[in-house]
C-alpha positions in Angstrom: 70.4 -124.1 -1.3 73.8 -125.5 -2.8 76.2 -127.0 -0.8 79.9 -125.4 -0.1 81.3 -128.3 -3.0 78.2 -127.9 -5.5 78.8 -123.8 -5.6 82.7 -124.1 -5.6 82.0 -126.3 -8.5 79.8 -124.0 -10.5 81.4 -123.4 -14.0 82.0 -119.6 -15.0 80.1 -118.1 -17.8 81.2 -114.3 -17.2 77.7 -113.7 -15.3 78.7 -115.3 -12.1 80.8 -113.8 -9.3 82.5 -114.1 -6.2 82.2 -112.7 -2.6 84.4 -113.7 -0.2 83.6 -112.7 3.5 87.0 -112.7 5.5 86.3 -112.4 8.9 89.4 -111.5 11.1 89.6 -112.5 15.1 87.5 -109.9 16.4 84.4 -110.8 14.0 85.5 -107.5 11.7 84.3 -107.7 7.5 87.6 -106.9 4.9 86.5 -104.5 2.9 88.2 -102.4 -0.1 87.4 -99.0 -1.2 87.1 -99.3 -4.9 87.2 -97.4 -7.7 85.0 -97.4 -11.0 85.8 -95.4 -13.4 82.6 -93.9 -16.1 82.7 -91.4 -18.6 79.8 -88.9 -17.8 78.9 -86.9 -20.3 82.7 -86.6 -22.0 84.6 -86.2 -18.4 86.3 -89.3 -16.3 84.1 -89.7 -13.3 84.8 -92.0 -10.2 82.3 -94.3 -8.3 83.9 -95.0 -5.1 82.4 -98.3 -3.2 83.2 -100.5 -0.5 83.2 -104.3 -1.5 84.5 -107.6 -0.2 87.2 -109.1 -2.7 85.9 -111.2 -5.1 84.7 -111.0 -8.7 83.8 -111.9 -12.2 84.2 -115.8 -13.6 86.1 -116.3 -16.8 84.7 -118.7 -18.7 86.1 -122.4 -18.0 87.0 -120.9 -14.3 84.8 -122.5 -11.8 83.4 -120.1 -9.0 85.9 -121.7 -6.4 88.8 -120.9 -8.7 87.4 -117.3 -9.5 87.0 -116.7 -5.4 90.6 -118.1 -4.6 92.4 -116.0 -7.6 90.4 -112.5 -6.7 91.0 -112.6 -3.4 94.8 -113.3 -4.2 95.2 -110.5 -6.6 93.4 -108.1 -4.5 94.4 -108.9 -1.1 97.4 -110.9 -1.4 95.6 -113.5 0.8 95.3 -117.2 0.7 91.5 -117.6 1.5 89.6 -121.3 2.1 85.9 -121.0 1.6 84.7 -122.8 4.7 80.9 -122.1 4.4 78.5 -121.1 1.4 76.2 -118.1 2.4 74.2 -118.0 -1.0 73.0 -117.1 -4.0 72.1 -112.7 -4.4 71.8 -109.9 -7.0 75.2 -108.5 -8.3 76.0 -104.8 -9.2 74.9 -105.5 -12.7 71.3 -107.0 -13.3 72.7 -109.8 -15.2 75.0 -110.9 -13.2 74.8 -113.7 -10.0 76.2 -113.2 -7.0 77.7 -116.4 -4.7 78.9 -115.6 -1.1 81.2 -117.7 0.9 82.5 -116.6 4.2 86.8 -118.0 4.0 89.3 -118.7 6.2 92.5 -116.6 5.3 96.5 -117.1 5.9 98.7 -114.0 5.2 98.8 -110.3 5.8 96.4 -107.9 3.6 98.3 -105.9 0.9 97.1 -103.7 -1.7 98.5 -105.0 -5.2 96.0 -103.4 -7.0 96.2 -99.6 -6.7 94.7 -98.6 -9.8 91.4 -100.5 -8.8 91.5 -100.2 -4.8 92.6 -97.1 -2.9 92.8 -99.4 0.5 91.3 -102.5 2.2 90.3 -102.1 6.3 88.4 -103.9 8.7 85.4 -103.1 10.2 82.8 -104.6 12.4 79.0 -104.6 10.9 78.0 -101.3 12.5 80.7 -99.8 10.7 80.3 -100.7 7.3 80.0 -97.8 5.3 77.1 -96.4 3.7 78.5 -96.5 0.4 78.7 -100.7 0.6 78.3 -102.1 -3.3 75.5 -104.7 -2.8 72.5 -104.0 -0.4 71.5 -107.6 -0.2 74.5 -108.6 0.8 74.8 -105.9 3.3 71.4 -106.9 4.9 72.3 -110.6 4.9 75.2 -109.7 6.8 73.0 -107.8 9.3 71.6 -111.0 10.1 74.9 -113.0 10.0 77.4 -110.8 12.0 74.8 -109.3 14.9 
């Protein structure tokens, strides 16, 4: 497995994303409700998920960068990945998936209403069914119990 430096380092190619796992004092997961929005067969439908903030690379971003400035424009947080957690299938079957669990300074806000109808916290036995990634979800089984 990569170390915290070698993943942070990673350049972005548009395939590569970001999870970061913010932990507040009680041991509860940040999660936002998120919305996707497909056309289904000529009508505007919505895919509602829980996720962690995080996202996709731009290319010439590294994945530390791309973790830092997700987690800023969803959140409003300042996050410090403080431990690398891995490599894991993304949404799309292209795509890679790197996990850090961050430290975090600030006070969670919701900048982004069009994309997020709220972020909460919740402890592991709460995380809702409709969670994006179920490899992360079962990693974090192990991690959090």
């Amino acid at each position: 497995m990569k170390t915290l430096s070698e993943a942070l380092a990673l350049p972005g190619d548009g395939i590569l994303c970001t999870s970061a796992i913010i932990l507040d004092e009680k041991g509860r997961i940040l999660l936002g409700l998120r919305h996707y929005k497909k056309k289904w067969e000529g009508e505007l439908v919505l895919n509602s998920v829980w996720t962690t903030p995080g996202g996709r690379t731009d290319k010439g971003e590294t994945v530390g960068d791309c973790l830092v400035r997700e987690a800023k424009e969803e959140t409003e947080l300042d996050i410090t990945p403080i431990e690398y957690w891995g490599e894991f299938p993304a949404a799309r079957n292209i795509d890679t998936l790197h996990v850090f669990r961050c430290s975090f300074v600030g006070d969670v806000q919701n900048p982004e209403h069009e994309k997020f109808e709220h972020w909460g916290w919740f402890s592991f036995d709460e995380i809702p069914e409709n969670f994006i990634n179920p490899y992360v979800k079962e990693f974090l089984a192990r991690k959090m119990n």
